[in-house]
C-alpha positions as CSV (number, residue, x, y, z in Angstrom):
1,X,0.0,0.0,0.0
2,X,2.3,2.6,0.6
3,X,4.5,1.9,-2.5
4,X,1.5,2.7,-4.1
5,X,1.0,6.0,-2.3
6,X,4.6,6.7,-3.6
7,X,3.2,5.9,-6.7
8,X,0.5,8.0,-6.2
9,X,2.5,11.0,-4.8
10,X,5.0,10.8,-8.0
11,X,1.6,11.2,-10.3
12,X,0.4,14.5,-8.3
13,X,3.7,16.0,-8.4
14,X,4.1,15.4,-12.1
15,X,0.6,16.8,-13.2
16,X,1.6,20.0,-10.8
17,X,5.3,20.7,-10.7
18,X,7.2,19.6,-13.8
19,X,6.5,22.0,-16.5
20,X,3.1,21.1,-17.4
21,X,5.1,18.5,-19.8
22,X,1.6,17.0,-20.4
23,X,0.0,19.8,-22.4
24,X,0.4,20.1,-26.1
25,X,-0.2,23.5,-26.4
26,X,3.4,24.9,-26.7
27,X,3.5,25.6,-30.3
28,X,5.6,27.9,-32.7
29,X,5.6,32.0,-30.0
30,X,3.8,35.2,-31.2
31,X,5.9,36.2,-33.9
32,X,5.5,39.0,-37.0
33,X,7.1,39.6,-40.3
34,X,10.5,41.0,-40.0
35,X,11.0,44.0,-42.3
36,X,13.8,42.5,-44.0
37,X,14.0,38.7,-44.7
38,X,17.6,37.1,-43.1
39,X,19.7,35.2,-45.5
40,X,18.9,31.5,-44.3
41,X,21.5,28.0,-45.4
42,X,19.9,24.8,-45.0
43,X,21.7,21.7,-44.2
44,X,20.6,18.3,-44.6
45,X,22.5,15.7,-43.5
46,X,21.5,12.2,-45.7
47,X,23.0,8.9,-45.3
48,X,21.0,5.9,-47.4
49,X,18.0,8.1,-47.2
50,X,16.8,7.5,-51.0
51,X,13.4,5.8,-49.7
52,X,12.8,8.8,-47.8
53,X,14.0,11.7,-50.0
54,X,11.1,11.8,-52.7
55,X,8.6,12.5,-50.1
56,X,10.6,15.5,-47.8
57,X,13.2,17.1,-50.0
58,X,10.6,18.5,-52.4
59,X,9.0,20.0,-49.7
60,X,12.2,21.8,-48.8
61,X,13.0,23.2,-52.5
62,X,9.2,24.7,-52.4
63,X,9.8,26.5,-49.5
64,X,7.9,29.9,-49.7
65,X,10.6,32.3,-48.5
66,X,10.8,35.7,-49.2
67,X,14.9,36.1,-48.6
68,X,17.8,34.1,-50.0
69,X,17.3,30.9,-49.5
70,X,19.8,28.1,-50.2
71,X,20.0,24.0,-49.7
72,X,22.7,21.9,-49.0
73,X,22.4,18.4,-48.8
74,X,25.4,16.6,-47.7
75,X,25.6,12.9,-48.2
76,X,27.2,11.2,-45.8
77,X,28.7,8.2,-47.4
78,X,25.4,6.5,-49.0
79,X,25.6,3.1,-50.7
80,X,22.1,3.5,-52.2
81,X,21.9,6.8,-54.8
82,X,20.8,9.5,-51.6
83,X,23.1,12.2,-53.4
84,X,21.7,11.0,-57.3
85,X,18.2,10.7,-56.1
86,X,18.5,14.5,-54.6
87,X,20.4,15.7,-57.5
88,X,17.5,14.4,-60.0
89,X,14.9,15.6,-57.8
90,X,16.3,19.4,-58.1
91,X,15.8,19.2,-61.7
92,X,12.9,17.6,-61.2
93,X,10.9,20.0,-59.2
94,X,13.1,23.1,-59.1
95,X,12.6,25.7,-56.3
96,X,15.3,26.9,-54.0
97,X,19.0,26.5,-55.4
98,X,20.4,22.8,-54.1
99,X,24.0,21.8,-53.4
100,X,25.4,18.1,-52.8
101,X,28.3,17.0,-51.5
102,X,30.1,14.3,-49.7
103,X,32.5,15.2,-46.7
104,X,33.8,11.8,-46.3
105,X,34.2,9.3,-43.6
106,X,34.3,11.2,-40.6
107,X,37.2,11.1,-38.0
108,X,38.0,9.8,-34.7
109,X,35.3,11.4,-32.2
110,X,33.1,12.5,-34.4
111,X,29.7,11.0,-34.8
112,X,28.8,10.4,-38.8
113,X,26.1,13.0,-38.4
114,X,27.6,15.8,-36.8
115,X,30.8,15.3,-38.9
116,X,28.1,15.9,-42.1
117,X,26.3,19.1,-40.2
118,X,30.2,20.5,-39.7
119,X,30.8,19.8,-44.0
120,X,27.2,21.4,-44.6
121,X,27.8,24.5,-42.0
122,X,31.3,24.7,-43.5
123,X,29.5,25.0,-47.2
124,X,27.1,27.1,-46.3
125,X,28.8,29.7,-44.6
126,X,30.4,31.3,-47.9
127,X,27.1,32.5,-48.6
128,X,26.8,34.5,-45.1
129,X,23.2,33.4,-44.2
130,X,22.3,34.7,-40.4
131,X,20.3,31.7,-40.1
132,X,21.1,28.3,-40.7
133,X,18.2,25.7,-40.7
134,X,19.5,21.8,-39.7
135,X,16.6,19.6,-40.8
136,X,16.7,15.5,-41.4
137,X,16.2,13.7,-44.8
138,X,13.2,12.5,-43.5
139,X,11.6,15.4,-42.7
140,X,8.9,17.0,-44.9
141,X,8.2,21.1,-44.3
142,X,5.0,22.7,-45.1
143,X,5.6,25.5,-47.8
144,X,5.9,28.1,-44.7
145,X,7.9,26.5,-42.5
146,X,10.9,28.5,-43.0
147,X,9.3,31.8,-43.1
148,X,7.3,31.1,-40.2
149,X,10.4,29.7,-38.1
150,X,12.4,32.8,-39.0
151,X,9.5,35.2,-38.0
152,X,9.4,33.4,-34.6
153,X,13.3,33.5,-34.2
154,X,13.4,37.3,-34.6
155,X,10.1,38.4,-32.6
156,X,11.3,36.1,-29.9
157,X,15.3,36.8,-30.4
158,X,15.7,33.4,-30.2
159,X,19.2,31.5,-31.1
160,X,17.4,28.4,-31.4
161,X,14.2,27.5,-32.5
162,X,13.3,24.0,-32.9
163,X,10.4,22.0,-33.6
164,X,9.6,18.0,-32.4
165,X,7.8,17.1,-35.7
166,X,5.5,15.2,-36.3
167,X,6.3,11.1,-36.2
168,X,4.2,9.1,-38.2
169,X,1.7,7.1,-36.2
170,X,-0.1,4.3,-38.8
171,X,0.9,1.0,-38.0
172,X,-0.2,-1.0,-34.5
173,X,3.2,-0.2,-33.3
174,X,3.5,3.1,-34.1
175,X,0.6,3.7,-32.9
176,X,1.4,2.1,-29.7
177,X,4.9,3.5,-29.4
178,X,5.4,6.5,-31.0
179,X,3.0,9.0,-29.2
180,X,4.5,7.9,-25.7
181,X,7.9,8.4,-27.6
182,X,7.1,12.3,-27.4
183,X,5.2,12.0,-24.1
184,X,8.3,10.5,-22.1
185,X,10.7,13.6,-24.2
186,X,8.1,16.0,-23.0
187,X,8.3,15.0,-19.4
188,X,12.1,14.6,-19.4
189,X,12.5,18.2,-21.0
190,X,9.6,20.2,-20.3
191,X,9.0,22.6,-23.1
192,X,7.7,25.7,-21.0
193,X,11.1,25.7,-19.2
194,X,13.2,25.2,-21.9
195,X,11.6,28.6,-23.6
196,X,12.1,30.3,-20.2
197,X,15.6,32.7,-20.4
198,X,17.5,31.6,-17.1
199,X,16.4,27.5,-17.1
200,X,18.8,25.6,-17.1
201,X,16.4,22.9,-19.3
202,X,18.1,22.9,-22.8
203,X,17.0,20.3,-25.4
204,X,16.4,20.6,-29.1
205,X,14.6,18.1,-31.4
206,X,17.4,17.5,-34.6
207,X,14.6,17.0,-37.1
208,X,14.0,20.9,-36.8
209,X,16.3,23.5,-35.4
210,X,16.5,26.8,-36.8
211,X,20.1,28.0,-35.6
212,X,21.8,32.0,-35.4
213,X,25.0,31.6,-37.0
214,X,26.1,34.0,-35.0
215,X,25.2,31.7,-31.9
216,X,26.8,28.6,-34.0
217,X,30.1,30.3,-34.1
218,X,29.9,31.3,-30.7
219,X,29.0,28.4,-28.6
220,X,31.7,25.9,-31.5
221,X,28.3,24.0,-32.8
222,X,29.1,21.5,-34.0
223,X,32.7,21.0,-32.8
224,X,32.1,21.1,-29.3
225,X,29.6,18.3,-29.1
226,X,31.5,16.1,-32.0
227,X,31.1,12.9,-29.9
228,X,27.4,13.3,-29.2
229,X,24.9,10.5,-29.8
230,X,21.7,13.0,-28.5
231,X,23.2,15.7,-30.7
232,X,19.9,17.9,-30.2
233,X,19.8,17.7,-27.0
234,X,23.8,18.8,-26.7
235,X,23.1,20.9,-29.2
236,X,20.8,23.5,-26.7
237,X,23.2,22.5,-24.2
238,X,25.8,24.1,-26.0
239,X,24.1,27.3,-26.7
240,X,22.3,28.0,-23.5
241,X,25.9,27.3,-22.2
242,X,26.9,30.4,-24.1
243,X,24.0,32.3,-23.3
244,X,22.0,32.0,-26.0
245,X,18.0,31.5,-26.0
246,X,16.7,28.3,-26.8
247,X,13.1,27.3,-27.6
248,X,11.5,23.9,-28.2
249,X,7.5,23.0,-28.9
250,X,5.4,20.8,-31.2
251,X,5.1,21.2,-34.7
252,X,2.0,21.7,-36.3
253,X,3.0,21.5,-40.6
254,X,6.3,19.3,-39.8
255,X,6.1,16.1,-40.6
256,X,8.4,12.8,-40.1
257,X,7.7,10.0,-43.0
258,X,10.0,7.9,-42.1
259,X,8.0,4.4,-41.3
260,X,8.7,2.2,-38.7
261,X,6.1,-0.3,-39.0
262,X,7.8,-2.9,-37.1
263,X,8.6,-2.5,-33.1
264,X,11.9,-4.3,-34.1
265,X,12.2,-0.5,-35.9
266,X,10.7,1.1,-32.6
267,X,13.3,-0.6,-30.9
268,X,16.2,0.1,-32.9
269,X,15.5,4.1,-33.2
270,X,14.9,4.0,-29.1
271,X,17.7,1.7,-27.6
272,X,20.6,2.7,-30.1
273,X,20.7,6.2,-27.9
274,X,18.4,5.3,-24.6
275,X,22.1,4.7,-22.5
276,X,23.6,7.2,-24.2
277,X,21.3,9.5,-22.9
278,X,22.0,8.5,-19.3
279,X,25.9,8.6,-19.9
280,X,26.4,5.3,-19.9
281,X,26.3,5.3,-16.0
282,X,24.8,2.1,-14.2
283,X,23.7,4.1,-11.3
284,X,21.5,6.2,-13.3
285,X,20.5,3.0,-15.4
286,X,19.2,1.7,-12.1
287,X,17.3,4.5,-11.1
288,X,15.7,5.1,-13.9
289,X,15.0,1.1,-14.1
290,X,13.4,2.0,-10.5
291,X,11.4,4.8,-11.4
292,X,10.1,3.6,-14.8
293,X,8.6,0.6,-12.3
294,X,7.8,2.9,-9.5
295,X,5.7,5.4,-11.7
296,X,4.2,3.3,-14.3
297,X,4.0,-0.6,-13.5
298,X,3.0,-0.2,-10.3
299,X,-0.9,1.5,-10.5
300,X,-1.9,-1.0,-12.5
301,X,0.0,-4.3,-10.6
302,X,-1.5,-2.2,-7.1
303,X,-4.9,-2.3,-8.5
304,X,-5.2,-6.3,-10.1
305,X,-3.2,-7.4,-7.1
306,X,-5.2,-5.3,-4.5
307,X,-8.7,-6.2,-5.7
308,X,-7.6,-10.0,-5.7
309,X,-6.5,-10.0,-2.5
310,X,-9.6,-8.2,-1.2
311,X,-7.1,-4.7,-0.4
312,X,-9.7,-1.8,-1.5
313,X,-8.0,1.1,0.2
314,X,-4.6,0.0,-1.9
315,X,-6.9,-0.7,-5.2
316,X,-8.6,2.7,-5.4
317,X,-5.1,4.4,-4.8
318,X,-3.5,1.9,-7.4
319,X,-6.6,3.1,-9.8
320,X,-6.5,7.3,-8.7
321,X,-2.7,7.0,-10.0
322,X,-3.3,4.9,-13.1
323,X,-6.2,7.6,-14.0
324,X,-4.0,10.2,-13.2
325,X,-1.5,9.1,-15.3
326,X,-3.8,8.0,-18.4
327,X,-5.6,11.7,-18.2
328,X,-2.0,13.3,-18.6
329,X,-1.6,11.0,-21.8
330,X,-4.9,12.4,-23.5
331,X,-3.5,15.4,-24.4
332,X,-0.6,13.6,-27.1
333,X,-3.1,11.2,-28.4
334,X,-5.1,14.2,-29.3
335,X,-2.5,15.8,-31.1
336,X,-1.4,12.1,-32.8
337,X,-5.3,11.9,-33.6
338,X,-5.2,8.6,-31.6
339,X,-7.6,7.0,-30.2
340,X,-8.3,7.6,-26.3
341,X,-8.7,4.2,-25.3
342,X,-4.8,3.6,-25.8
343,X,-4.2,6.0,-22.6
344,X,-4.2,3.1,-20.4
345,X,-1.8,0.8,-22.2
346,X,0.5,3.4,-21.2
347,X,2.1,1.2,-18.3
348,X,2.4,-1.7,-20.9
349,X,4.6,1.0,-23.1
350,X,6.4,2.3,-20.7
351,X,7.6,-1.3,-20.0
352,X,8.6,-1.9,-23.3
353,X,10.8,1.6,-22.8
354,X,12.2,0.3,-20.2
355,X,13.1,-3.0,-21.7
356,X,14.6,-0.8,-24.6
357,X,16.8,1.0,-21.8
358,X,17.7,-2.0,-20.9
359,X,19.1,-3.6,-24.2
360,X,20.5,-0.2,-24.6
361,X,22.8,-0.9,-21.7
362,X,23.2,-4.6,-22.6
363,X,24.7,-3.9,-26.3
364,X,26.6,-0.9,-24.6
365,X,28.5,-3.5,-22.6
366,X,29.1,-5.7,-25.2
367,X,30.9,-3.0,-27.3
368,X,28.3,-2.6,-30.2
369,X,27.0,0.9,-28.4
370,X,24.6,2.8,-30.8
371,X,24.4,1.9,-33.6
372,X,22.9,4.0,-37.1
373,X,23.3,3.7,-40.5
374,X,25.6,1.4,-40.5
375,X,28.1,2.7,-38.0
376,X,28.8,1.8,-34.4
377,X,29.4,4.4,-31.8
378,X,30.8,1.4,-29.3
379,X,32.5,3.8,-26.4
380,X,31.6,7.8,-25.8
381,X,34.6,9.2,-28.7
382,X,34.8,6.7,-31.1
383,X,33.2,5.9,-34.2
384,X,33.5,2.6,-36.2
385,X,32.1,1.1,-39.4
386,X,29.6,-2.3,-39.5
387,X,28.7,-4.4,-42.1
């Protein structure tokens, strides 16, 4: 019973005292037309990303922008046509001027990402844009999205402004997975504090981060977080580190398409960073081991056990923190246009999260670390080819 009241206790403090994580409403700030439009570079780092690319570069090249605009897609060592397939897609649909190019095989302590984003940043800074715009190859803008995330960058004098797009939700398991993916983000990095000038809360989401060059220059993005797995999350580490002003919400007309119909893919794009993300520290994998049960597995287990055994004082509080926590999980499956009924499968979700954190740790330990793309990032600094 008094587990349970823990349990309880950790559900009332959540809904009132970490950042309202559970609302949805933090979208792009107030923002107005700048008299002048900023020069803005976009990079896009690509590795094997030719199933993706037909359905998110066009999207880029379309982009409705009333300044100088550029593209730069860098490929980062692709075996199946990424920097063809983007080239032909340029002629194809036209629209904002695109470069490719190919920095290489990146160096010790540099992830293969990051080591693309450096080429790109390098390219794009001969053209002196004040803005540069880091955006996946599976990501897929609505013709606005630039000009809207400039006009929010200047009202707000913002460094940073990033958007968590969209995932896509159609399969069971996305369906099942992919919603709570945000949810859990949201409660680890409350968006309302990371906005706030003076939090120390500083995470980005890498699919969507509008970035001062100025800023880039001046906090060494990206050589001062070369080694980093969670690059988005370093990379408002970095800047709020050098004083710059970071903002993070949900995207509205940003979209993911990259499937992961599978939870073998669920898995994959969860436990290749989930120990990464607590610094590969067993302490911190136990706690968080500890808490996931605390907070999640026990309302339900408290409530089937308790009403078996006849308990009803530790069933109702079993059932007050299982509807607690189901009611703070309504709010994302209304902006995934999910069903409600999946809000109390949470605790089954967060178990399979925590089974992911788990084999995180597990294939940390046997030297594979995260692996992407075909490279392994086996210890914090070094980089290594599979396959």
């Amino acid at each position: 019973m008094w587990i349970t009241v823990v349990s309880l206790a950790a559900w009332c403090w959540l809904l009132l005292c970490q950042g309202f994580f559970w609302r949805t409403d933090v979208r792009l700030p107030a923002r107005r037309e700048p008299r002048e439009w900023p020069a803005v570079c976009v990079v896009v780092p690509a590795r094997d990303e030719a199933a993706v690319l037909p359905a998110s570069l066009p999207s880029l090249l379309a982009q409705e922008y009333p300044g100088r605009a550029e593209v730069f897609l860098v490929d980062d060592g692709s075996t199946d046509g990424t920097g063809r397939l983007a080239r032909e897609l340029s002629r194809r649909h036209g629209g904002l001027p695109l470069t490719v190019d190919s920095p290489g095989e990146p160096p010790t302590g540099w992830t293969g990402k990051l080591w693309a984003v450096r080429y790109g940043i390098g390219l794009a800074r001969a053209r002196d844009p004040e803005y540069l715009l880091l955006t996946d190859a599976d990501i897929a803008h609505a013709p606005d999205s630039l000009r809207e995330l400039v006009a929010a960058a200047r009202t707000g004098d913002f460094d940073v402004v990033s958007q968590m797009a969209r995932l896509r939700v159609e399969s069971l398991w996305e369906r099942l997975v992919v919603p709570a993916f945000v949810y859990f983000f949201a409660q680890l990095y409350p968006f309302r504090r990371i906005g706030r000038k003076g939090a120390r809360t500083a995470a980005a989401a890498g699919g969507c981060v509008l970035l001062r060059t100025s800023m880039a220059e001046q906090a060494r993005i990206p050589d001062a977080i070369r080694h980093a797995v969670i690059d988005d999350v370093a990379l408002a580490r970095a800047v709020k580190g050098a004083g710059g002003h970071v903002w993070l919400g949900l995207a509205d007309r940003v979209d993911s398409v990259r499937p992961y119909p599978r939870l073998h893919d669920l898995w994959r794009m969860v436990s290749r960073s989930a120990y990464a993300q607590l610094r590969h520290n067993p302490l911190l994998l136990l706690g968080t081991v500890a808490g996931l049960a605390l907070v999640y597995l026990v309302p339900p287990v408290a409530l089937v056990a308790a009403a078996a055994a006849g308990s009803t004082a530790t069933a109702l509080l079993g059932a007050a923190a299982w509807a607690v926590m189901s009611g703070t999980y309504l709010p994302m499956l209304r902006y995934y246009r999910q069903p409600l009924w999946l809000a109390p499968l949470l605790p089954f979700t967060a178990f399979l999260y925590l089974l992911m954190t788990v084999d995180s740790a597990v294939q940390h330990y046997r030297g594979r670390g995260a692996a992407w793309k075909g490279r392994t990032y086996a210890r914090p600094g070094t980089v290594t080819d599979e396959g």
